[in-house]
C-alpha positions as CSV (number, residue, x, y, z in Angstrom):
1,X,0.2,-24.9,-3.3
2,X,-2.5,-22.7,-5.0
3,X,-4.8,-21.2,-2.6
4,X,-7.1,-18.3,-3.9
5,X,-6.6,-14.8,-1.6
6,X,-9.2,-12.9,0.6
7,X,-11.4,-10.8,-1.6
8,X,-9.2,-7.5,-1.7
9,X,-10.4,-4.3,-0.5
10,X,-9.0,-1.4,-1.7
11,X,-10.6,1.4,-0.1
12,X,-9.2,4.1,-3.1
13,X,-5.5,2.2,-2.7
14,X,-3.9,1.4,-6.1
15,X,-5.1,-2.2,-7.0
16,X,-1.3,-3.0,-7.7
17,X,0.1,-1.4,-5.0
18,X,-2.1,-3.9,-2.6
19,X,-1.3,-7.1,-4.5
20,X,2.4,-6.2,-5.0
21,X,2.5,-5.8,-1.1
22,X,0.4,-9.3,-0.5
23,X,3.4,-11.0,-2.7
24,X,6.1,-10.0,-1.3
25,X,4.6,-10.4,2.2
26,X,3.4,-13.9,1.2
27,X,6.0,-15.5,-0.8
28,X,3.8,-16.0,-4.0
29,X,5.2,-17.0,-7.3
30,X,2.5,-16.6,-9.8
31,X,-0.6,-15.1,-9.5
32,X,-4.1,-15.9,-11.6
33,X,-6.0,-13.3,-12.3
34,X,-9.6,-13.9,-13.6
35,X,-10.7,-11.7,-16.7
36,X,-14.1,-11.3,-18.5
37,X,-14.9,-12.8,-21.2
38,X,-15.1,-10.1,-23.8
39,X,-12.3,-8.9,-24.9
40,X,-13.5,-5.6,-25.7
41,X,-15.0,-4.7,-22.5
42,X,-14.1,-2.2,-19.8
43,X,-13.6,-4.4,-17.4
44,X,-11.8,-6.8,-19.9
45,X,-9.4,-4.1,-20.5
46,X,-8.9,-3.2,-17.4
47,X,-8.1,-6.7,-15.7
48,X,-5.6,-6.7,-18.7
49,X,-3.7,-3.4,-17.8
50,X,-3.9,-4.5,-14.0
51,X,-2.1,-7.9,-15.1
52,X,0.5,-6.5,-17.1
53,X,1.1,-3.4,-14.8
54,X,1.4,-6.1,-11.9
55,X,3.8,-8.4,-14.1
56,X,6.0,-5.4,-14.1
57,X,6.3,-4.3,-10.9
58,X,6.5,-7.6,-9.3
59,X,8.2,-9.9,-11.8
60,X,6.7,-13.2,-11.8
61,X,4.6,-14.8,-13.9
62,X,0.7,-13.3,-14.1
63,X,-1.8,-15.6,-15.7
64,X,-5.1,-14.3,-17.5
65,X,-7.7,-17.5,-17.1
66,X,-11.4,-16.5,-18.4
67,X,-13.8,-16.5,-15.8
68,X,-16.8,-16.9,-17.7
69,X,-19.5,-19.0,-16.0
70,X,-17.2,-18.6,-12.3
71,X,-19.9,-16.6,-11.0
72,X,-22.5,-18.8,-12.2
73,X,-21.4,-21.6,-10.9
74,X,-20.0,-19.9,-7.6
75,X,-23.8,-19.5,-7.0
76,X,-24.8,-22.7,-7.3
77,X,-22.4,-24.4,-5.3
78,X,-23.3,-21.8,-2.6
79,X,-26.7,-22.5,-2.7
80,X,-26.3,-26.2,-3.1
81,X,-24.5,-26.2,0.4
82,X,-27.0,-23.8,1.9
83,X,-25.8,-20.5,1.2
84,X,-27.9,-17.3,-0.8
85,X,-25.2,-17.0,-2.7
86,X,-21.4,-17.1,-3.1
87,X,-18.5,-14.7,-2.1
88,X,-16.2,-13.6,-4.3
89,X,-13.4,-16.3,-2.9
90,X,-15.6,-19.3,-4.4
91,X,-15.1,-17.8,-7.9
92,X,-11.7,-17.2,-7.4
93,X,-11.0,-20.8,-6.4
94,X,-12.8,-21.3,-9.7
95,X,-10.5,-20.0,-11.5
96,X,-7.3,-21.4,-10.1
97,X,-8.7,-25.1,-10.7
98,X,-9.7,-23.9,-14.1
99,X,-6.2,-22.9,-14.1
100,X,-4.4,-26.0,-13.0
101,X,-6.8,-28.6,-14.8
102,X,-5.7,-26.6,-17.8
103,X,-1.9,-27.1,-16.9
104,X,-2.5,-30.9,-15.9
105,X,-4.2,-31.3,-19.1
106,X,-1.4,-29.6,-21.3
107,X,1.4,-31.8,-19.0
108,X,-0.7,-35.1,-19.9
109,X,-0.8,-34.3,-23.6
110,X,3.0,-33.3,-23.2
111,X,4.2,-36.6,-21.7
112,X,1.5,-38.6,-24.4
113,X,3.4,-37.0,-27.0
114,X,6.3,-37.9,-25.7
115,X,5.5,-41.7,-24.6
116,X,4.4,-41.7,-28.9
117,X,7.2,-40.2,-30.3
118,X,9.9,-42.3,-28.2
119,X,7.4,-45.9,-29.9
């Protein structure tokens, strides 16, 4: 089941460190990691050396999904249901169903091909 985590405080912890510790408390087997999208950003490059750093330590699989419009979209839905604006945890479950519509949709186009080729 993909559920997106509490925001993460860090409170001048290393940003690995924290997330290794979450997985191996938790059991997870994958983790999405949102990413800006411009590649040649700070931020970009960062999120990118946190990824791999984390793929490293921990093992399993770390996906980069671009968050681009997340935030946008985060604050609409808050504010559509009442709220000023969102929290950081709206975006993130953004990004994993960006994530998993983007694995149904390569699965679907998988078994089409499939289902053609076997005709």
């Amino acid at each position: 089941v993909a559920v997106p985590i509490d925001t993460v405080e860090l409170h001048g912890n290393d940003p690995v460190k924290v997330v290794w510790g979450m997985i191996e408390r938790d059991g997870y087997d994958h983790v999405v990691v949102g990413a800006p999208s411009d590649p040649t950003s700070k931020l970009h490059q960062a999120v990118v050396a946190f990824a791999k750093q984390l793929r490293n330590v921990s093992g399993i699989t770390v996906t980069l999904v671009d968050e681009h419009l997340t935030t946008n979209i985060a604050d609409q839905l808050a504010r559509e249901h009442g709220g000023a604006s969102h929290d950081d945890s709206l975006a993130a479950m953004l990004i994993v169903e960006e994530f998993l519509h983007e694995i149904a949709s390569r699965f679907t186009k998988a078994s089409r091909d499939k289902s053609q080729r076997s005709q």
